[in-house]
KENUFI-597253 format. One record per atom (N, C-alpha, C, O): residue in one letter; x, y, z. Coordinates in steps of 0.2 Angstrom, whole numbers, plus 5000, padded with zeros to 4 digits. Example, Ala and Ser with C-alpha at 12.3 -4.5 7.8 and 13.67 -1.06 7.14 Angstrom:
2
a506649725039
a506249785039
a506649845039
a507149835042
s506449895035
s506849955036
s506450005039
s506750065040
//
This chain:
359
x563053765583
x563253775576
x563853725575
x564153695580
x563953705569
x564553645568
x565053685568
x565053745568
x565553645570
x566253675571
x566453685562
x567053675561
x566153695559
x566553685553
x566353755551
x566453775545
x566053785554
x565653875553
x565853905559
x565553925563
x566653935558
x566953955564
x566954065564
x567154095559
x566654075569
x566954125569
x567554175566
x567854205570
x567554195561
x568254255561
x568254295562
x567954345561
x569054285567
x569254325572
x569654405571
x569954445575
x569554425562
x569554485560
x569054535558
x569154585555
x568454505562
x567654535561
x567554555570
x567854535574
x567054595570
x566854615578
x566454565578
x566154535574
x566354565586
x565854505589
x565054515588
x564754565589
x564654465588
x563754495583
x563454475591
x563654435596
x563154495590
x562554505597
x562054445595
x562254395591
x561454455600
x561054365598
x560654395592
x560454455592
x560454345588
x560154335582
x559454385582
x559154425578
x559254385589
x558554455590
x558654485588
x558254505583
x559254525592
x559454585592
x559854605585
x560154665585
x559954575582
x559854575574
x559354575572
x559454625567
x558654565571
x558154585569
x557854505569
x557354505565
x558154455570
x557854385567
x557154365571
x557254365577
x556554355568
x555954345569
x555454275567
x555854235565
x554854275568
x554654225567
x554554205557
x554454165553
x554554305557
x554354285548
x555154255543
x555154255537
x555754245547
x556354205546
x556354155546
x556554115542
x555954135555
x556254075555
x555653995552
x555753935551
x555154035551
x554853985548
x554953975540
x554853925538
x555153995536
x555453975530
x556253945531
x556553915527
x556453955537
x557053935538
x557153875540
x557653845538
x556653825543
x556453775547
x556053735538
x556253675536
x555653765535
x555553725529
x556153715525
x556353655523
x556453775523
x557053755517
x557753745519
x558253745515
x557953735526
x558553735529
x558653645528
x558253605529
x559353645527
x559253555531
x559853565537
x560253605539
x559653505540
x559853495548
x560753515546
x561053505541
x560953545552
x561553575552
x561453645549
x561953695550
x561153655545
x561153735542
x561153805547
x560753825551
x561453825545
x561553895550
x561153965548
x561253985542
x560653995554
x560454065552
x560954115551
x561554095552
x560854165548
x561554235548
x561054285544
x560554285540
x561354355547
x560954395544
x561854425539
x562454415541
x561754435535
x562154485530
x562454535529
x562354575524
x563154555534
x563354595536
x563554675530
x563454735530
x564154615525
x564254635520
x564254595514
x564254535515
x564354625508
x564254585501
x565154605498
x565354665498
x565354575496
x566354585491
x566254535488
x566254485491
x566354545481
x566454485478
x566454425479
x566954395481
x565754385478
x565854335479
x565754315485
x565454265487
x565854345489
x565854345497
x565354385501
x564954435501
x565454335507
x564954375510
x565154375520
x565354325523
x565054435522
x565354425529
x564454445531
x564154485530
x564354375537
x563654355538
x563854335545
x564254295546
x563554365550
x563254375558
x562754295559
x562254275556
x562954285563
x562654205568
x562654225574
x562954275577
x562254185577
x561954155583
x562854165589
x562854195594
x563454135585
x564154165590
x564554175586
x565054135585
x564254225581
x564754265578
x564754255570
x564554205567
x565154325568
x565254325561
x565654275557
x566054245561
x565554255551
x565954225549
x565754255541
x565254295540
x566554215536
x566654245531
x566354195525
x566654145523
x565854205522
x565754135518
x565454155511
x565254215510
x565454105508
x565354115501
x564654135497
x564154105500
x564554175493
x563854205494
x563654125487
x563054135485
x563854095485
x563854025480
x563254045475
x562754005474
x563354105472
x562854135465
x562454155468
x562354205464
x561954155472
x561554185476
x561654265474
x562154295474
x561154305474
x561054375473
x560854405479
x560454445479
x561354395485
x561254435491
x561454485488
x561654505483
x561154545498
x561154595499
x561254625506
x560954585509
x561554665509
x561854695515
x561054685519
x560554715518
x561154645524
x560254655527
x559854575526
x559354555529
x560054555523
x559654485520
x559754435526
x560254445530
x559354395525
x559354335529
x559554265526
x559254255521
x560054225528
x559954165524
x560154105527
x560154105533
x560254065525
x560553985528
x561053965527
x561053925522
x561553975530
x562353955527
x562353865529
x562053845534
x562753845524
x562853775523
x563553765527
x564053805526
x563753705532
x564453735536
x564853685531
x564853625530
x565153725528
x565953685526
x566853735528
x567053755533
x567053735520
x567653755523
x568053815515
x568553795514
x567853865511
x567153905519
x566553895520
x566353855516
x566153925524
x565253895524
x565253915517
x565753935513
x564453915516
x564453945509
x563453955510
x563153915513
x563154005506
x562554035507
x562253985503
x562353985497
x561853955506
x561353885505
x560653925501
x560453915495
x560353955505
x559353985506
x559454055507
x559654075512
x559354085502
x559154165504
x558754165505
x558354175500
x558354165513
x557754175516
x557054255512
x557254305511
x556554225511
x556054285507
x556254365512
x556154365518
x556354405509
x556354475509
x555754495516
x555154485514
x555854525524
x555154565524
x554954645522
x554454675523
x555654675519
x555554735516
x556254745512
x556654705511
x556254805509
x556754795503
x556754865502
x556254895504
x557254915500
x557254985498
x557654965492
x558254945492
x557254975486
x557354965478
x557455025476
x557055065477
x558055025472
x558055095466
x558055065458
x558255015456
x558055105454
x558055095449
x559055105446
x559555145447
x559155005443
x559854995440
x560155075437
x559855115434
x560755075439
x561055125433
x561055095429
x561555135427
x560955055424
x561055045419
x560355055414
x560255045408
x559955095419
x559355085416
x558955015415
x558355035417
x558954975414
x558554885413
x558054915419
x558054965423
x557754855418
x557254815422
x557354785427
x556954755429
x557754785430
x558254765434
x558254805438
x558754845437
x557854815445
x557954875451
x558654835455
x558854785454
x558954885458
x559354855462
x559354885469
x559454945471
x559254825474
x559254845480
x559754855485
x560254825486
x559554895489
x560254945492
x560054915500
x560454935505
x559554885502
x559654855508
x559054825511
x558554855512
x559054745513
x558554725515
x558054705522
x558254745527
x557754685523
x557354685529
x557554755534
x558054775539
x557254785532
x557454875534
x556754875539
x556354835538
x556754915544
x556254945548
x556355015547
x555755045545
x556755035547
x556755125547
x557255145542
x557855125542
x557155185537
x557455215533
x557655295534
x557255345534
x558255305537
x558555355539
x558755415531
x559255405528
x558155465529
x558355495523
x558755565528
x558555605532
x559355545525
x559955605527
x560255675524
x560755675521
x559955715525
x559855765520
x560455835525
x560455835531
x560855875522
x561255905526
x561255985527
x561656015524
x560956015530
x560756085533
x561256135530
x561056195531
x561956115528
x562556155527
x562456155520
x562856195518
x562156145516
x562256135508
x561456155507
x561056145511
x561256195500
x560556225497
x560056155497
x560356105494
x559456135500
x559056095501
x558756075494
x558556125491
x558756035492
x558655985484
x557855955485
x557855895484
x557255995487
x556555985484
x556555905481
x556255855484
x556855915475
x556555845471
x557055795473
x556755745472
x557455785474
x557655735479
x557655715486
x557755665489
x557355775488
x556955745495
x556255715493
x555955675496
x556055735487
x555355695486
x555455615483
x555155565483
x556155635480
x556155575478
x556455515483
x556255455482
x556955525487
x557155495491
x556555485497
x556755455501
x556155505497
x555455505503
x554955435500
x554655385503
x554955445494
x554555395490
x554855325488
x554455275486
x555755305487
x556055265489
x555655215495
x555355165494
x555855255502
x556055235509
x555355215508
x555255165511
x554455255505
x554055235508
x553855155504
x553455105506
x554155155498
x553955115494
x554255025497
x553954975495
x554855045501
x555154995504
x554754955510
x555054905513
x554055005511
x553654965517
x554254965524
x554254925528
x554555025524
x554955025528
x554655105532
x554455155529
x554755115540
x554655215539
x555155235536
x555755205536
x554955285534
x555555335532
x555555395541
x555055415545
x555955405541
x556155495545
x556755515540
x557255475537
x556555585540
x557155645538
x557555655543
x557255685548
x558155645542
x558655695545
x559055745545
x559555745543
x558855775547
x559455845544
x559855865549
x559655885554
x560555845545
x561055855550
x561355925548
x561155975545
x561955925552
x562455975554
x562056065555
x562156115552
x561456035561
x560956095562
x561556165564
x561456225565
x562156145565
x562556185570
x562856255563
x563056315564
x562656205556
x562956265551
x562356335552
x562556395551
x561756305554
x561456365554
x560856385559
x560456345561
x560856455560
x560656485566
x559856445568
x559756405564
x559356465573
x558956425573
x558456445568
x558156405565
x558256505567
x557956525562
x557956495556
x557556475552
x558356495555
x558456475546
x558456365549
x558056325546
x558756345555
x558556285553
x557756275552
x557456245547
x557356305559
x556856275558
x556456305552
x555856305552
x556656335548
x556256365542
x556456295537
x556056255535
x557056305535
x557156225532
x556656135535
x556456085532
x556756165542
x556356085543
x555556105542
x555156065542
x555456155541
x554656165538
x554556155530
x554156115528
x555056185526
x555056145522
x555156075518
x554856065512
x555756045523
x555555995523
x554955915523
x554855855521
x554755965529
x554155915530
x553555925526
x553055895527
x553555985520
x553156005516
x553355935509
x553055885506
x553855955509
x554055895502
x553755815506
x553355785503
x553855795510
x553855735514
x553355695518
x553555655522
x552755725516
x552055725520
x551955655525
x551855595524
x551955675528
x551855605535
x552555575538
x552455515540
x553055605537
x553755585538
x554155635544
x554355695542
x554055625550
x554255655556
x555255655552
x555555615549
x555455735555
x555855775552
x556255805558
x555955845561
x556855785559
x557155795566
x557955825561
x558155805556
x558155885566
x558555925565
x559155905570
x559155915576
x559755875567
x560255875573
x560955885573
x561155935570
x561255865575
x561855885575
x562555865580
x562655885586
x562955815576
x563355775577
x563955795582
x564155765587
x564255875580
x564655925585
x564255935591
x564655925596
x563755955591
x563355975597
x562955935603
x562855935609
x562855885597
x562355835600
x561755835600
x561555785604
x561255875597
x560755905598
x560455855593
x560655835587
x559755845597
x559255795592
x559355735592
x558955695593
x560055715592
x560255655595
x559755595598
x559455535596
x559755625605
x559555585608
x558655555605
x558555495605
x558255605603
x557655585600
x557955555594
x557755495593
x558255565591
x558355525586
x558355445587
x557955405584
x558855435591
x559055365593
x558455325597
x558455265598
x557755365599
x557055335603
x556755335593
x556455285591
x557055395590
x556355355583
x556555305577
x556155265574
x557455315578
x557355255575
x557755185577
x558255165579
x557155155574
x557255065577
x557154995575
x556854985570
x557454975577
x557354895573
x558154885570
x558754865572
x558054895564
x558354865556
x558454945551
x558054965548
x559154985553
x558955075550
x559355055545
x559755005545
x559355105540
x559855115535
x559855165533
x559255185531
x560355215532
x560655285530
x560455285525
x560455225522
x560155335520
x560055345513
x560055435513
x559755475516
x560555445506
x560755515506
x561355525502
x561755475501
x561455575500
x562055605496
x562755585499
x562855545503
x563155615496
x563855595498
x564055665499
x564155715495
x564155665507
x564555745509
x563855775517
x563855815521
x563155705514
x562755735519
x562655725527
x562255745531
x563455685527
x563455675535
x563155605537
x562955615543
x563055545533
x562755495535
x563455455540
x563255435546
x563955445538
x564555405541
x564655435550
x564655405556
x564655485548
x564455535555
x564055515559
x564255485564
x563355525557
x562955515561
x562855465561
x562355455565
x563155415559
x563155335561
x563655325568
x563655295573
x564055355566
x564655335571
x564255375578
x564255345584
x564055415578
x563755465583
x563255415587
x563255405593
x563055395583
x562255325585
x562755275587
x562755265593
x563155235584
x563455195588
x563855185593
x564155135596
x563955255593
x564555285598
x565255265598
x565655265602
x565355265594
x566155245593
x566355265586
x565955275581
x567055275585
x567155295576
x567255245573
x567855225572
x566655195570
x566755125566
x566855135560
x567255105557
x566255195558
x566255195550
x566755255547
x566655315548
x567255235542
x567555305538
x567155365537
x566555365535
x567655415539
x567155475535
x567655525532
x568255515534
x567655575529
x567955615526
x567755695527
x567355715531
x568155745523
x568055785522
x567455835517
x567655825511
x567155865516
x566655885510
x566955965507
x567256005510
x566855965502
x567156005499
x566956085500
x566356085502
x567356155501
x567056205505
x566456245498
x566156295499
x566456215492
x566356255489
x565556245486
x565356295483
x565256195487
x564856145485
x564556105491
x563956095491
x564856085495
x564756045501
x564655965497
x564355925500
x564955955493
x564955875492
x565455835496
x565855875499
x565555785497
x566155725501
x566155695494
x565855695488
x566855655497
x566855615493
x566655535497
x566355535503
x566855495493
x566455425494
x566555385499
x566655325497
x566655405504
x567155365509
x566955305511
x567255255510
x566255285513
x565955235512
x565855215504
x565555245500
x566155175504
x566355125497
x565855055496
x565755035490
x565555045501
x565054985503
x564654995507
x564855035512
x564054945506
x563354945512
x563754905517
x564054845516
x563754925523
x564054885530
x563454895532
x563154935530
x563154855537
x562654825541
x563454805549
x563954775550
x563054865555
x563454865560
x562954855567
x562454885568
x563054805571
x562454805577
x562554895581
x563054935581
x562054895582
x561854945589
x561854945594
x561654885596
x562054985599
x562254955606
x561654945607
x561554885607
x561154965608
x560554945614
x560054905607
x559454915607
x560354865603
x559854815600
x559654855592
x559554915591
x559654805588
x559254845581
x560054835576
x560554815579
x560054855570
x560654855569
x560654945563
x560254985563
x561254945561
x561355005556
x561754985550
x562254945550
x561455005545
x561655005538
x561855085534
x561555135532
x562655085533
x562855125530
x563055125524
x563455085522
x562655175520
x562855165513
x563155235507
x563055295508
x563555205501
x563855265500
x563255295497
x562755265496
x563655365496
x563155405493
x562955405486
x563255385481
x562255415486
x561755415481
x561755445478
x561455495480
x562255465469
x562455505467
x561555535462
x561455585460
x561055455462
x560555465457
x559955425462
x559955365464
x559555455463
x558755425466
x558455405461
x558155455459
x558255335456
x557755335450
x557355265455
x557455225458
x556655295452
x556355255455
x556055215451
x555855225446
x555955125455
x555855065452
x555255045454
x555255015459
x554455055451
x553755035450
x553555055460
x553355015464
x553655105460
x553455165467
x552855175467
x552855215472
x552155155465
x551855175464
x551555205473
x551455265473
x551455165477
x551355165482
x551855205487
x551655215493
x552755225486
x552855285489
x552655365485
x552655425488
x552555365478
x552255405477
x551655435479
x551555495481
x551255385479
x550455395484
x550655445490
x550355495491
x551155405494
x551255445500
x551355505500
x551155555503
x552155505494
x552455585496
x552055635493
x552055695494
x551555605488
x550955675487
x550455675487
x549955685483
x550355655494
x549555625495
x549155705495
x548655695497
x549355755494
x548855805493
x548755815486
x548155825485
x549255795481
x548855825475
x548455735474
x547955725470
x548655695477
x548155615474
x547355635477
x546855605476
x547455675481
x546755665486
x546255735482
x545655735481
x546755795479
x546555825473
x546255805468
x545755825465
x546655735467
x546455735460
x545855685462
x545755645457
x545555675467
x544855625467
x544155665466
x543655635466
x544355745467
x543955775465
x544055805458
x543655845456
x544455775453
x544355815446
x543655765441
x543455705442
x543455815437
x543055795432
x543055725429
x542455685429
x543655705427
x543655675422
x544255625427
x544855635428
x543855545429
x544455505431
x545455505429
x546055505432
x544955505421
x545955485417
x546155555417
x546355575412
x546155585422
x546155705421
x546955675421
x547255645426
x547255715415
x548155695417
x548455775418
x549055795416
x547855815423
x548055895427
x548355935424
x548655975426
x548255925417
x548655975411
x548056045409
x548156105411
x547656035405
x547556075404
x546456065403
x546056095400
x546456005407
x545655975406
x545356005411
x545656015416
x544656035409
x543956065411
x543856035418
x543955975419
x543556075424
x543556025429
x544056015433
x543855995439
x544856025432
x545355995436
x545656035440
x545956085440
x545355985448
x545356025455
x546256035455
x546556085458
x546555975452
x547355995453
x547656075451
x547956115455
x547456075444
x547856135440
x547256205447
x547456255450
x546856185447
x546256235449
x546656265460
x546656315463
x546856215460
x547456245465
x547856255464
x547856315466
x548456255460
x548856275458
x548856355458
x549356385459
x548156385454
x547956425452
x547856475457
x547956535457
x547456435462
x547356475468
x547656475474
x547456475480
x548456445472
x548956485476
x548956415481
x549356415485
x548556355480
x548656285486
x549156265486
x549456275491
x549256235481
x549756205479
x550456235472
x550256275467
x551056215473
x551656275469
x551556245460
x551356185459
x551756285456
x551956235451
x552456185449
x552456155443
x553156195455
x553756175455
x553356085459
x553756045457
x552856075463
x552556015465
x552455995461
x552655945461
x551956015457
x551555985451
x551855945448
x551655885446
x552555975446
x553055985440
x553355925443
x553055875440
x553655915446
x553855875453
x553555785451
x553755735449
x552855795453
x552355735453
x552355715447
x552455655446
x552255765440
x552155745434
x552855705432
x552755655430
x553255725433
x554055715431
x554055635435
x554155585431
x553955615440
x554055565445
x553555495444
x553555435445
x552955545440
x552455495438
x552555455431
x552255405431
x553055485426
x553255455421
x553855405423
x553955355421
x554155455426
x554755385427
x554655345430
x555155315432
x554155325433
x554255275437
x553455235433
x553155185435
x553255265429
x552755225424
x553455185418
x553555125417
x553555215416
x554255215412
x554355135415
x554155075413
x554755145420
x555155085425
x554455015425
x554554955423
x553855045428
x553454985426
x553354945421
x553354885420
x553454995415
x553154965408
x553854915406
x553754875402
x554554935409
x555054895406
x554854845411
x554954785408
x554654825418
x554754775421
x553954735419
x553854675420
x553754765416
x553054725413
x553554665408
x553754615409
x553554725401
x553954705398
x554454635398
x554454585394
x554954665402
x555554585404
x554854535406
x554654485403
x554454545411
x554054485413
x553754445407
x553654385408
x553554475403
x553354465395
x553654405395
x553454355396
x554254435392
x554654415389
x555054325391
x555254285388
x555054325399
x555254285404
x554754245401
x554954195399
x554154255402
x553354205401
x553554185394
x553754125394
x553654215389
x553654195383
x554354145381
x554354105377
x554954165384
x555554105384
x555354045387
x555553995385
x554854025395
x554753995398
x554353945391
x554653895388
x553853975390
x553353945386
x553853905381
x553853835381
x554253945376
x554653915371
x554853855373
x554653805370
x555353855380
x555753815383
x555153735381
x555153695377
x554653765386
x554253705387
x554153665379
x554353605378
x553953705374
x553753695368
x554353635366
x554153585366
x555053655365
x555553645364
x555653565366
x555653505364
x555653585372
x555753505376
x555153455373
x555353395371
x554553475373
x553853445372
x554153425364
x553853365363
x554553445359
x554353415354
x554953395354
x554953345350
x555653395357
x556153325359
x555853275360
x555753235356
x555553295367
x555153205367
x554653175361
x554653115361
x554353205357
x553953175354
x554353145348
x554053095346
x555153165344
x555553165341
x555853095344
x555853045342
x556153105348
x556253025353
x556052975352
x556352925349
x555152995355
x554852935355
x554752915346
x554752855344
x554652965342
x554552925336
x555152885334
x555152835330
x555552895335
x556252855333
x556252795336
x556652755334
x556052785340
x555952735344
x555752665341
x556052615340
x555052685340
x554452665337
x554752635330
x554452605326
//
């Protein structure tokens, strides 16, 4: 590393670049668009402007230089004084949600992800549509999803495992582990299922801070209080931190999700209701939109008790908004092609205005 990419000695010490997750799908674009002296770093944290990025011997604080990182990303820092984010190496997974602002513009909450830890909290009334929604997120990012449901210790074994039944109803093909940070229980499976590159996703109050600190074994990350009356927290995690793991992989703690909107899901939809999509290949009429069409194996379960209408309701509602979300990101792309076009136009009749003056 150049000595001009030094270490900061008010960050903890980074493990080797593996055990960060750096692989061959990093390092061969890093080797094309890097120049000689450039430094790997994964992306610890994003603050204005700045960016605290893990190396090969250690963290350092450097300049994110307009660049649209994210907590998780890979890039090339350039060594100066401070370095500064040269290459933001191509993405290999991403957990995208839809901007609050509504636009076209998803905004990503953490990159190169392996495991998506959906954190859901056993103490507080279980929320159906945002576990489906939140399930459809983490599959959509090509990342696994597991459900966790913490603070098993609020409630007796009957009612948890009734709850983790129906959680694994909402979350079809997403293993569903019950644990419990005061006790310890679940834990240890926990930490064999998830691996690599994790990141917390969940509400504020559902115990993600905890059960980080739990898996890391130490108290690194803030956590608070939840309210007795609602079980909300407040926001104690403020920012996505990316923290190494003892035994290799790293963790991403994020605050909580006060809104799950989803940005062109089409494929974690697919997943989290692969029973009504496999229904719906036996209806009558291809374009059947399960409402009220002759033929429709969808509504036709519903009917006979297969499937709830509170599911249905669920898929239909999830299917618009995230058609919704496509058609505004069609859109902007439209519109991108059609200023490009302009551009070109523009310039093309400069030069010919040029050259006639010339003449």
């Amino acid at each position: 590393m150049s000595p001009s990419v030094t270490p900061s000695p008010d960050i903890p010490s980074s493990p080797s670049l593996h055990d960060l997750g750096w692989g061959p799908f990093f390092e061969v674009p890093f080797r094309e668009s890097a120049a000689p002296g450039f430094v790997p770093a994964r992306v610890a944290r994003v603050d204005r402007g700045q960016v605290v990025a893990l190396t090969a011997e250690g963290p350092v604080r450097a300049a994110s230089a307009g660049h649209a990182v994210c907590t998780g990303d890979w890039v090339a820092l350039r060594p100066g004084d401070p370095p500064e984010v040269a290459v933001l190496l191509p993405r290999r997974t991403a957990v995208v949600r839809a901007s609050a602002s509504r636009t076209s513009e998803g905004q990503t909450l953490a990159a190169n992800i392996d495991t998506v830890a959906i954190v859901v909290s056993l103490a507080t009334a279980l929320d159906p549509g945002r576990v489906e929604r939140t399930a459809a997120l983490a599959w959509d990012s090509g990342a696994l999803p597991v459900l966790v449901l913490t603070k098993a210790d609020s409630v007796d074994d009957e009612r948890g495992a009734e709850l983790a039944g129906l959680a694994a109803e909402l979350a079809p093909g997403v293993e569903v582990l019950a644990t419990s940070s005061v006790t310890g229980a679940g834990l240890d499976r926990l930490r064999a299922v998830l691996t690599g590159s994790v990141v917390l996703l969940g509400p504020s109050g559902a115990g993600k801070s905890t059960l980080g600190n739990a898996l890391l074994g130490t108290e690194v990350l803030g956590t608070g209080r939840v309210r007795s009356g609602d079980g909300k927290g407040r926001h104690t995690t403020v920012q996505r931190e990316l923290v190494p793991l003892p035994g290799g992989g790293v963790l991403i703690d994020t605050p909580g999700l006060r809104a799950v909107g989803l940005h062109d899901a089409d494929a974690g939809l697919h997943q989290v209701f692969a029973e009504i999509e496999e229904l719906a290949e036996q209806c009558r009429f291809t374009d059947c939109a399960h409402a009220d069409e002759p033929g429709c194996a969808v509504t036709a379960a519903v009917a006979e008790g297969a499937l709830t209408e509170r599911r249905l309701a669920s898929y239909r509602k999830l299917q618009r908004e995230n058609a919704w979300a496509a058609a505004r990101t069609d859109a902007r792309l439209r519109a991108e092609r059609e200023n490009h076009r302009r551009t070109i136009s523009r310039d093309l009749r400069a030069t010919y205005d040029f050259r006639g003056k010339q003449r």
